[in-house]
RODO-2510 file (C-alpha; in nm, 4 decimals, decimal comma):
residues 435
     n   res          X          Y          Z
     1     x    -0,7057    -6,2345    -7,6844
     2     x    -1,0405    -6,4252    -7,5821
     3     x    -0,9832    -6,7833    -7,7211
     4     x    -1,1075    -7,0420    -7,5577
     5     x    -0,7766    -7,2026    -7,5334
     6     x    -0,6098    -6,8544    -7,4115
     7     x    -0,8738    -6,8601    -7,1395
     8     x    -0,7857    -7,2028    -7,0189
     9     x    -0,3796    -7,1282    -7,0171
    10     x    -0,4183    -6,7952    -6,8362
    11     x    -0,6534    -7,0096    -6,6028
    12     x    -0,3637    -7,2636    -6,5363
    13     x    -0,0474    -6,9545    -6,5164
    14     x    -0,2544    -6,8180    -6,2483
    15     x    -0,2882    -7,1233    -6,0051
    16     x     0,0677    -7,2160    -6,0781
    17     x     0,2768    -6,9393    -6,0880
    18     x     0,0626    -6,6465    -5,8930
    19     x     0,0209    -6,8098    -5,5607
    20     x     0,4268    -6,9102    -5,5422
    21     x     0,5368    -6,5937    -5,6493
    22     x     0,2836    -6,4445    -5,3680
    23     x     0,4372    -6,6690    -5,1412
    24     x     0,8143    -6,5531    -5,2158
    25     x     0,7073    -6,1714    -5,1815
    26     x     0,5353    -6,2421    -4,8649
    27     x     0,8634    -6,3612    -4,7210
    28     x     1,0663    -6,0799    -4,8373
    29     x     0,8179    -5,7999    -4,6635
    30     x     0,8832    -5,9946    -4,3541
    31     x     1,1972    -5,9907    -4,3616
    32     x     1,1811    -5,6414    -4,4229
    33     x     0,9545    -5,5570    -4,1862
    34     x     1,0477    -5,7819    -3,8966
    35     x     1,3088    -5,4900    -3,8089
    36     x     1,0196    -5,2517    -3,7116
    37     x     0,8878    -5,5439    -3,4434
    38     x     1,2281    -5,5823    -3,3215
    39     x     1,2832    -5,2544    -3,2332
    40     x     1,2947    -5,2049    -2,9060
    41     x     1,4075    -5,4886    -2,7933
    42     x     1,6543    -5,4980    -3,0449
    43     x     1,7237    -5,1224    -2,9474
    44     x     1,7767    -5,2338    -2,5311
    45     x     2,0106    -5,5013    -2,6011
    46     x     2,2574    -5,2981    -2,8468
    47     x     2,2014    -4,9643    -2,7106
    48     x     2,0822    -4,8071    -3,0586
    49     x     1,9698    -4,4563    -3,1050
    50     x     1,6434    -4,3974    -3,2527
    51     x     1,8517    -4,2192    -3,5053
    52     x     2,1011    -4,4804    -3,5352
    53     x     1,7709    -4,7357    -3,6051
    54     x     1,5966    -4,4982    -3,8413
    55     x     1,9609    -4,4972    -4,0447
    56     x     1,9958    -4,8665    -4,0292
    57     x     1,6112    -4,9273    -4,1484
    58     x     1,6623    -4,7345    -4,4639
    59     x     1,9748    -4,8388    -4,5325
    60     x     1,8568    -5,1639    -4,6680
    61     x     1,8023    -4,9685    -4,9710
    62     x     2,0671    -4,8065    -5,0756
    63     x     2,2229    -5,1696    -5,1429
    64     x     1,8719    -5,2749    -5,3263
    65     x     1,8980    -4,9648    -5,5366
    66     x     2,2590    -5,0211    -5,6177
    67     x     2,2333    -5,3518    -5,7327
    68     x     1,8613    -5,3442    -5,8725
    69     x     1,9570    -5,2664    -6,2354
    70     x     2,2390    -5,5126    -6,2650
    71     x     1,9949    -5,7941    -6,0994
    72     x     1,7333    -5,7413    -6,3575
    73     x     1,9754    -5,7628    -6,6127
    74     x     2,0783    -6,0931    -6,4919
    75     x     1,7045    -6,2408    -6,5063
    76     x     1,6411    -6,0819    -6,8089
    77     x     2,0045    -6,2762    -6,9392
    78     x     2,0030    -6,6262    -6,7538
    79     x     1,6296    -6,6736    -6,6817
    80     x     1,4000    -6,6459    -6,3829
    81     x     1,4031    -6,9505    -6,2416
    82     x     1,8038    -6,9589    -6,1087
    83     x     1,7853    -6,5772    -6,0571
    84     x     1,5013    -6,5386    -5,8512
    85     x     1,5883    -6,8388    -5,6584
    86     x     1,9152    -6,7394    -5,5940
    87     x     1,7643    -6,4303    -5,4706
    88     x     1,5751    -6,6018    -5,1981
    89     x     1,8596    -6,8278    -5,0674
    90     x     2,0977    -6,5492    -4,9854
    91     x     1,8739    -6,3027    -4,8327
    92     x     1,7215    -6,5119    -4,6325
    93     x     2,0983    -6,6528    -4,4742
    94     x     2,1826    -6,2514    -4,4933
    95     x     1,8689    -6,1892    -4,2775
    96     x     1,9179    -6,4837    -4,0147
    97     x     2,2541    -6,3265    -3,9834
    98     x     2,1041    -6,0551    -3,8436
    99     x     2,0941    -6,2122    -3,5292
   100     x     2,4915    -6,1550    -3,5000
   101     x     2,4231    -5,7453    -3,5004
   102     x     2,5482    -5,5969    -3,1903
   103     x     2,6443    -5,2496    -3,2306
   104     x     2,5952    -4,9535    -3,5047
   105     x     2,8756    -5,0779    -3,7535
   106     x     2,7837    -5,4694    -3,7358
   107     x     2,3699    -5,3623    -3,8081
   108     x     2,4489    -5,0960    -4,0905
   109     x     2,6586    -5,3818    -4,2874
   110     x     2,3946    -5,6563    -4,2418
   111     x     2,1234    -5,4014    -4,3574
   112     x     2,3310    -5,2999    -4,6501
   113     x     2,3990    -5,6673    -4,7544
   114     x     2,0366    -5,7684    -4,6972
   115     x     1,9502    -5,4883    -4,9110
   116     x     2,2067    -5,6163    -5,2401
   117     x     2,1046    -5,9848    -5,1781
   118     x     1,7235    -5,8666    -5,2243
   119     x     1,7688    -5,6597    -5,4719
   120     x     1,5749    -5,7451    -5,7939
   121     x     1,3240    -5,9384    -5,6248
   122     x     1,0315    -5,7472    -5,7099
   123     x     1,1028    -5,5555    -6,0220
   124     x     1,2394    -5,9126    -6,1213
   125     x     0,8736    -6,0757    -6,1009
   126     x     0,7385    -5,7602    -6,2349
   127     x     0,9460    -5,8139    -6,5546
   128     x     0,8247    -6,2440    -6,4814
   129     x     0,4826    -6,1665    -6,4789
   130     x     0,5333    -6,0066    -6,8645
   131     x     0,6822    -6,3312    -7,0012
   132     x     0,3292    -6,5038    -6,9069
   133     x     0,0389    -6,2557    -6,8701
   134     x    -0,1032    -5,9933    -7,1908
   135     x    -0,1022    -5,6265    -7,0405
   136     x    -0,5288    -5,6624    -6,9859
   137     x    -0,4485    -5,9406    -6,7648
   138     x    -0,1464    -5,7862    -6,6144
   139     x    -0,3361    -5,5628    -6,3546
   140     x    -0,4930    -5,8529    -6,1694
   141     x    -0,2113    -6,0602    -6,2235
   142     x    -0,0336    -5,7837    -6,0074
   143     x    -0,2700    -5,7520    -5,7796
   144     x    -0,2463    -6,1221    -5,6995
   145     x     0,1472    -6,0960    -5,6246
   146     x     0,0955    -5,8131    -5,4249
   147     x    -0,1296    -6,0072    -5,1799
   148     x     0,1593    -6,1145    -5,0572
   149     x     0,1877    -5,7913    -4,8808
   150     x    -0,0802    -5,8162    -4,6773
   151     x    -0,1576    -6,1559    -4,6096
   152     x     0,2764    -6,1389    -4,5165
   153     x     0,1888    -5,9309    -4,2411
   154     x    -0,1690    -6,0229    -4,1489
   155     x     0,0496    -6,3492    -4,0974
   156     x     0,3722    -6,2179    -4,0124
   157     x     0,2864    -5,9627    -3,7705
   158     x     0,1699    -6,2266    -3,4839
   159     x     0,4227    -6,4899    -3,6020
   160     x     0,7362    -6,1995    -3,5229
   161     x     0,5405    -6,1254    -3,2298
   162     x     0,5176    -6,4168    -3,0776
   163     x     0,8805    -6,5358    -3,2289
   164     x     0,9750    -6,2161    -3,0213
   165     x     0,8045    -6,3418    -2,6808
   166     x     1,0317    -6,6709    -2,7476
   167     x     1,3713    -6,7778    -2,7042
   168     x     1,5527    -7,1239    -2,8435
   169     x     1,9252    -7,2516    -2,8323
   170     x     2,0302    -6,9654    -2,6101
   171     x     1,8858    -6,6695    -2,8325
   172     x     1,7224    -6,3497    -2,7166
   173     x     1,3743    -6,3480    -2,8577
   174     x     1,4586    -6,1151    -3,1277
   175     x     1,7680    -6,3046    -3,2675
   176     x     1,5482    -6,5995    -3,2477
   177     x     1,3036    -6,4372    -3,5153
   178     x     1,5640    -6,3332    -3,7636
   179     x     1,7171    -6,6874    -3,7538
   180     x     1,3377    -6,8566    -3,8174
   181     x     1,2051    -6,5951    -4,0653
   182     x     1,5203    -6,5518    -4,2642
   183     x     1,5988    -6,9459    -4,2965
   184     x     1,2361    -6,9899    -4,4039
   185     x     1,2883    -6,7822    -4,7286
   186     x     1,5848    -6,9754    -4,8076
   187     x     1,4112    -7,2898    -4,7872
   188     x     1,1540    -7,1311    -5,0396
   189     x     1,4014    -6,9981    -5,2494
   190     x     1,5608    -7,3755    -5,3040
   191     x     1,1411    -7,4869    -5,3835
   192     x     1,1498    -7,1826    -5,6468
   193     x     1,4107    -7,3683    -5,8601
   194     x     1,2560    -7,6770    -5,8992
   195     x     0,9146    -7,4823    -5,9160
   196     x     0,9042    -7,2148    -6,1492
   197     x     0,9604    -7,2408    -6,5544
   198     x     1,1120    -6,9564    -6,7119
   199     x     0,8810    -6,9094    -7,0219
   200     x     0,5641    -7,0689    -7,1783
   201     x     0,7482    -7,2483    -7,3896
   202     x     0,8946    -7,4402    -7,1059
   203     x     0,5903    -7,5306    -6,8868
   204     x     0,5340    -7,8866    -6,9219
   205     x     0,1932    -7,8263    -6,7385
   206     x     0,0409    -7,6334    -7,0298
   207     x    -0,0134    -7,8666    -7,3762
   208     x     0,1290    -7,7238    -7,7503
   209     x    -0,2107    -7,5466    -7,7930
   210     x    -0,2589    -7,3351    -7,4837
   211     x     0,1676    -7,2546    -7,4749
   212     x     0,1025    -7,1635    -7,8642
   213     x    -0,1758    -6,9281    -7,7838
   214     x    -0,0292    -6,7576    -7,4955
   215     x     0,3180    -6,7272    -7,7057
   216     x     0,1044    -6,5791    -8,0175
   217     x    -0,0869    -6,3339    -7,8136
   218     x     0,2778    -6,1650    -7,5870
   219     x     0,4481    -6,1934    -7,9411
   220     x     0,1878    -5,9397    -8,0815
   221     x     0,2034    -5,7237    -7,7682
   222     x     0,6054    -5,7232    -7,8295
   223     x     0,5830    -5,6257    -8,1567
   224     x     0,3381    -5,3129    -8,0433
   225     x     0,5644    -5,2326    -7,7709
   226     x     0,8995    -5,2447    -8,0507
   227     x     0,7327    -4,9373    -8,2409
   228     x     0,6514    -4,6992    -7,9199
   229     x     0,9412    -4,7624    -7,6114
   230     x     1,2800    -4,7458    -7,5540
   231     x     1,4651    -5,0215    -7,8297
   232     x     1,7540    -5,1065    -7,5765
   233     x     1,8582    -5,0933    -7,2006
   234     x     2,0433    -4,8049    -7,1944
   235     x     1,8047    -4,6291    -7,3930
   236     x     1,5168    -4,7093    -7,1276
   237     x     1,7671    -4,5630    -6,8525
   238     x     1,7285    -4,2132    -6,9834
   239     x     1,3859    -4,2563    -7,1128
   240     x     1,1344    -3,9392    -7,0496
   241     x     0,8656    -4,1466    -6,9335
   242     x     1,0694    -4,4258    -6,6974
   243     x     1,1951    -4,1086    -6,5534
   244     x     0,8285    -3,9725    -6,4685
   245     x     0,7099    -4,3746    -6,3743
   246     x     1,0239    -4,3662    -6,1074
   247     x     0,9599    -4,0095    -5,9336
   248     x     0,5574    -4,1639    -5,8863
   249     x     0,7008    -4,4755    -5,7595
   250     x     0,9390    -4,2490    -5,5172
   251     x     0,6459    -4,1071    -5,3659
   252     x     0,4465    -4,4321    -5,3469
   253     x     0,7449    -4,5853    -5,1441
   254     x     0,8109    -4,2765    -4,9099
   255     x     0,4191    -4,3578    -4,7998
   256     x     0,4767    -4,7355    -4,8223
   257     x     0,7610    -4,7914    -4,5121
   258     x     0,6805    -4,4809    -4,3276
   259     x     0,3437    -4,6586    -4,2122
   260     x     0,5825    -5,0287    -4,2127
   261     x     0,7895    -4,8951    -3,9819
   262     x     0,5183    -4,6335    -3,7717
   263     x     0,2093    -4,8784    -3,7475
   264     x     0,3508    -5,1174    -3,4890
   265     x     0,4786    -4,8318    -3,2205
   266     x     0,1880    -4,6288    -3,2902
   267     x    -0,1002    -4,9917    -3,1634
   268     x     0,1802    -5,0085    -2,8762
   269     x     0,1706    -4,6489    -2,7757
   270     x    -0,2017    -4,6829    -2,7620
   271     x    -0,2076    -4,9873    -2,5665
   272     x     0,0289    -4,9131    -2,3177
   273     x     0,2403    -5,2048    -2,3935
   274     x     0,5358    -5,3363    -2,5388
   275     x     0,5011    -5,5118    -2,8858
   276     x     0,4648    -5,8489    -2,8841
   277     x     0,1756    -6,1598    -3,0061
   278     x    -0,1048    -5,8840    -2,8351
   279     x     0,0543    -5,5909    -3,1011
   280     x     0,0809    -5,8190    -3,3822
   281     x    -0,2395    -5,9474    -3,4097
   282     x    -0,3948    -5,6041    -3,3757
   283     x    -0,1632    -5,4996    -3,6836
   284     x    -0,2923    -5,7793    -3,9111
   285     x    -0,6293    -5,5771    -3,9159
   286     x    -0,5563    -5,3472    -4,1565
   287     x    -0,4086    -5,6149    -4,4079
   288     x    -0,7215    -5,8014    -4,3821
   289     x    -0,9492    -5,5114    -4,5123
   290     x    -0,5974    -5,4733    -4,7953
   291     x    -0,6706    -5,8282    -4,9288
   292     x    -1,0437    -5,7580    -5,0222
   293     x    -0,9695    -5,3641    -5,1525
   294     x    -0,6962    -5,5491    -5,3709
   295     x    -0,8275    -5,8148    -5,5251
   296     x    -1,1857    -5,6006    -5,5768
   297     x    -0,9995    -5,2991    -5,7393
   298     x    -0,7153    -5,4660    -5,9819
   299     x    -0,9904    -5,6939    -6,1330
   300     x    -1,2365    -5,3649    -6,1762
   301     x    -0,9699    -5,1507    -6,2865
   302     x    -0,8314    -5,3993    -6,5527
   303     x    -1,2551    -5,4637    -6,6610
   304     x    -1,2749    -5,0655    -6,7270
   305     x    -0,9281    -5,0351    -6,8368
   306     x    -0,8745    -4,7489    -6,5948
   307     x    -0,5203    -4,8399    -6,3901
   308     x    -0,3947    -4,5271    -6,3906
   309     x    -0,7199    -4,3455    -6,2539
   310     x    -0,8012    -4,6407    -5,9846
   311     x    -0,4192    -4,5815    -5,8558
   312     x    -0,4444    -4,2185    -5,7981
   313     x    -0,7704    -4,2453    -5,6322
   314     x    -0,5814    -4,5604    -5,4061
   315     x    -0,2343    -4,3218    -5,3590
   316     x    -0,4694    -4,0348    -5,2005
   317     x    -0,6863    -4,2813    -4,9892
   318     x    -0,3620    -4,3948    -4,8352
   319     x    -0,2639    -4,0165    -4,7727
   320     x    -0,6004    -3,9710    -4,6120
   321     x    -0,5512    -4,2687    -4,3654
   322     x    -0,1922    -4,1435    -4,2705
   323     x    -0,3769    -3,7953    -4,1589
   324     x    -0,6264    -3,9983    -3,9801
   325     x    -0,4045    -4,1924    -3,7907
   326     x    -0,2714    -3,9151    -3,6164
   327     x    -0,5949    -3,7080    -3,5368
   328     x    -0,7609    -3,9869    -3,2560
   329     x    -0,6670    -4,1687    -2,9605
   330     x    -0,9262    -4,3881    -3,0061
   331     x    -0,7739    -4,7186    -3,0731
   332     x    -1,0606    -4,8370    -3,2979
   333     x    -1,0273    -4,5395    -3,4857
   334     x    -0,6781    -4,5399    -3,5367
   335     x    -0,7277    -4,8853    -3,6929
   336     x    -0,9781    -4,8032    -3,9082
   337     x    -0,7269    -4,4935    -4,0826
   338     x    -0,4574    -4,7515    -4,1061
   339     x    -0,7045    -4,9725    -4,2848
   340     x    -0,7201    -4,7023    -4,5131
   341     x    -0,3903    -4,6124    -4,5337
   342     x    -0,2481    -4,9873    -4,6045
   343     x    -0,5604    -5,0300    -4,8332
   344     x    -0,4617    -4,7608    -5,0427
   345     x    -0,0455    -4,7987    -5,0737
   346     x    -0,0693    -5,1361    -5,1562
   347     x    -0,3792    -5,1500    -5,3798
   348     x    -0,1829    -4,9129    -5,5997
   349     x     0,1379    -5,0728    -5,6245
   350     x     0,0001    -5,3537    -5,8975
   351     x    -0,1607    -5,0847    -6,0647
   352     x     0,1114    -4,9073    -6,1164
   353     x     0,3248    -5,1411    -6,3122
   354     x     0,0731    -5,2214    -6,5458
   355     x     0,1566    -4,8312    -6,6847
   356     x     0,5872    -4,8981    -6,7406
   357     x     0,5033    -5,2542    -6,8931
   358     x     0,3479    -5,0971    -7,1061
   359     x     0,5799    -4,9375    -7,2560
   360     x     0,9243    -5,1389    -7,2025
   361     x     0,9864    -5,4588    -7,3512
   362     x     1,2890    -5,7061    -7,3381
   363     x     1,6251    -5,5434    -7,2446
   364     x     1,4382    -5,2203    -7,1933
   365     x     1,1730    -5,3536    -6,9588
   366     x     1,4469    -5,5530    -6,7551
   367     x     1,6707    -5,2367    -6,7013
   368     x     1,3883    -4,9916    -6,7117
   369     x     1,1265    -5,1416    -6,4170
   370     x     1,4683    -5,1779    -6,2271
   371     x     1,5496    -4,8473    -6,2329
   372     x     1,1791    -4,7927    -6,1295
   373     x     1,1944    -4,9878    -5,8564
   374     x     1,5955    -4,9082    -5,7911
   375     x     1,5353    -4,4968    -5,7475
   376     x     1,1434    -4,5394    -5,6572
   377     x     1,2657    -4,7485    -5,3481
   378     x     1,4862    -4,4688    -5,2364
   379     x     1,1804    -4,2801    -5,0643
   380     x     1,2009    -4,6515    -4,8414
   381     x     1,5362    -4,5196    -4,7779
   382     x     1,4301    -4,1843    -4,6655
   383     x     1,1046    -4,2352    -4,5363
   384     x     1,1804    -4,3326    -4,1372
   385     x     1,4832    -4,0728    -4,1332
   386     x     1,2515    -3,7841    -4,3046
   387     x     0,9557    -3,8477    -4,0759
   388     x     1,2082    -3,8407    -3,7560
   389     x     1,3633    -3,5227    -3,9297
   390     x     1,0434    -3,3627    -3,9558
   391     x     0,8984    -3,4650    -3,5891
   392     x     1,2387    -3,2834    -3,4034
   393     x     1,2024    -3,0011    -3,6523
   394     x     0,8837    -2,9201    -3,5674
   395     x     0,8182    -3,0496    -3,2000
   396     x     0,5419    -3,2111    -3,3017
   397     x     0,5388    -3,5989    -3,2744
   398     x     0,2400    -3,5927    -3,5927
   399     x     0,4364    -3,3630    -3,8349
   400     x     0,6427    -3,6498    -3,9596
   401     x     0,3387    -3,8573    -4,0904
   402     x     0,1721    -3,5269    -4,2030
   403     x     0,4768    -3,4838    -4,4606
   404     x     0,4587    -3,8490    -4,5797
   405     x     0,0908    -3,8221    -4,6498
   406     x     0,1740    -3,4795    -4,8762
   407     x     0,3817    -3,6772    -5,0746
   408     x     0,1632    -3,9610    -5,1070
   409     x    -0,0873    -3,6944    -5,2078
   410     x     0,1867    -3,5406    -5,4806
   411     x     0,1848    -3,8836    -5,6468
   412     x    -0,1323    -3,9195    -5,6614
   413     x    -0,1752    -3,6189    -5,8995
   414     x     0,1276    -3,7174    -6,0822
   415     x    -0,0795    -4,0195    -6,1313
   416     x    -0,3734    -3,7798    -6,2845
   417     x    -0,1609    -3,5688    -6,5091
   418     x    -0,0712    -3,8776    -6,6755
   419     x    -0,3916    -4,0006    -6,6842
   420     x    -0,5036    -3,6840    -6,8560
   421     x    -0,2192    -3,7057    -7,0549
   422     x    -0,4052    -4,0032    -7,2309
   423     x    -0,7164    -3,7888    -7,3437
   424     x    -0,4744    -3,5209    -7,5344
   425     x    -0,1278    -3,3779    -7,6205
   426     x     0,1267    -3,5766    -7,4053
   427     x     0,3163    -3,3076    -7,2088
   428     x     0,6622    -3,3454    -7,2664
   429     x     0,8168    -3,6637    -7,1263
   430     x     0,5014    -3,7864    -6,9763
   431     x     0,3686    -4,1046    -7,0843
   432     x     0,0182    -4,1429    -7,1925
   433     x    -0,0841    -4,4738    -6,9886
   434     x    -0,4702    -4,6309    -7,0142
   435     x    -0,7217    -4,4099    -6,8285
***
């Protein structure tokens, strides 16, 4: 696993395929996102609820879940290259298309849609990544695809913002950001099929040595993985231990998009102001201190071969930065816990596939990271309407994040127990992932 010539064609996969596929995730979690900075301006011109909006936000995945399984099947079937860039195209026309939303029923169908034309994306690169990288590369490799969660809305949070302060060809300012960021990723999504190769063995950018010793060094980690995991699709779907991965990656999720769609309104509320470019560029503070806690942790945690204990310690720092957000008025301070917070739920996210991919290969891995991602993404779903929930429930405009921060907090000694799990007798259905 330390040839020379592996060294050199992990070298080359990483400047060719890491940055792109970066690139392609940073445009999806704007166009995810971008909702959350349209808000109220969005909510003033259609005369939406806040409950209506919470409903529509998390909508978006209860399509992606639907359709997540059958997606990765499709990759998994007809290659990555066509799939994931047929992914791109039609979200991104389903997304500018949200500029046509006008009332409750038109904005429920466009987030559903953008929701089934996404879906895949993620667990699809996840399930990419394993075609090219050996699972002691694979945390870093992650951790490089996930900067595109950051560095999407370091970037993306003063582009909607000022995109929102704009208006061209007779569009509000908020139509006029959907119609820009969502054509964007279909432009990139045309790129991705004339970019990306599908396997190794079809890269003409790495010579017969370097594609033979990448090839020789997954086919031993395949053959590993034939002898301990699920042997087909369905059986991964009903697997003990995919079943355990997706309730972590539930709470994960449920902490992920309650601070997406809370961190904007809460540097407005502060300010006194309305979000626009001032809002946004305050907002890209907290992904800038993500990109450094990122790339530092996945490389140390794949050097000590510790994933699972470096995610659990990054799941609770992000429940610890969710309290914090709540207990100052100080705007400086309320920047620094959302630092924490964003540093935490993203840092763990590449960490935490390198424990599934572990276990699944081929069929198994396509249909069992999907339903991973498929269920896991649910607490997206229920995150915004939850944390409403809880706020009217309890009169108290705080309790909402206080309940997203337990969960994050849950997963994060789910995360331990399975850590443990790895230093004795498995508890039943729990997978024994590295330390």
């Amino acid at each position: 696993m330390s040839t020379p010539v592996l060294k050199q064609a992990l070298r080359k996969i990483r400047w060719r395929i890491l940055p792109f596929v970066a690139l392609m995730f940073a445009m999806a979690i704007i166009d995810r996102s971008n909702i959350g900075f349209a808000k109220h301006a969005f909510q003033a011109d259609t005369g939406l609820s806040n409950a209506a909006f919470a409903l529509g936000a998390g909508i978006f995945f209860i399509g992606y879940a639907v359709f997540e399984v059958p997606s990765n099947l499709m990759l998994h079937k007809i290659g990555a290259r066509v799939w994931l860039s047929r992914i791109m195209v039609t979200w991104g026309l389903v997304s500018a298309a949200m500029m046509f939303a006008h009332d409750e029923t038109s904005f429920y169908i466009l987030r559903f849609l953008l929701g089934v034309a996404e879906a895949g994306l993620s667990p699809g690169v996840v399930l990419y990544l394993t075609y090219w990288f050996p699972q002691n590369q694979r945390g870093s490799a992650y951790g490089i695809y996930y900067f595109g969660v950051p560095l999407s809305l370091m970037i993306g949070g003063p582009v909607s913002g000022w995109l929102l302060e704009s208006s061209q060809f007779g569009l509000t300012g908020w139509q006029w950001m959907f119609v820009t960021e969502g054509l964007a990723a279909s432009v990139i999504g045309v790129v991705a099929f004339f970019y990306l190769n599908d396997r190794p063995r079809d890269a003409k950018w790495l010579n017969i040595e370097e594609k033979a010793a990448i090839e020789q060094a997954l086919d031993a980690e395949q053959r590993q993985k034939a002898n301990q995991g699920p042997s087909s699709w369905r059986a991964a779907l009903i697997n003990p231990a995919v079943l355990y991965f997706t309730l972590i990656y539930f709470t994960i999720q449920v902490s992920v998009y309650g601070v997406l769609f809370y961190l904007p309104t809460r540097i407005a509320e502060l300010l006194g102001t309305g979000i626009g470019l001032h809002v946004g560029a305050l907002t890209s503070i907290p992904w800038m201190a993500t990109v450094c806690m990122l790339y530092a942790v996945t490389r140390h945690a794949d050097r000590k071969g510790q994933q699972t204990r470096y995610a659990a310690w990054m799941l609770a720092l992000a429940a610890l930065g969710m309290v914090g957000s709540t207990l100052s008025a100080s705007l400086p301070l309320v920047i620094l816990a959302f630092c924490l917070a964003a540093s935490g739920f993203i840092t763990v996210q590449p960490l935490f596939w390198t424990l599934p991919t572990r276990l699944l290969s081929g069929a198994a891995a396509a249909s069992g990271i999907a339903v991973i991602g498929a269920l896991g993404n649910l607490g997206g779903f229920l995150a915004p309407t939850v944390k409403t929930f809880v706020e009217q429930h309890f009169d108290n405009p705080h309790a909402g994040m206080y309940f997203l921060a337990g969960t994050a907090l849950l997963g994060a000694l789910m995360l331990l127990r399975s850590s443990r799990a790895s230093s004795g007798p498995a508890p039943q259905g729990v997978p024994a992932p590295s330390r």
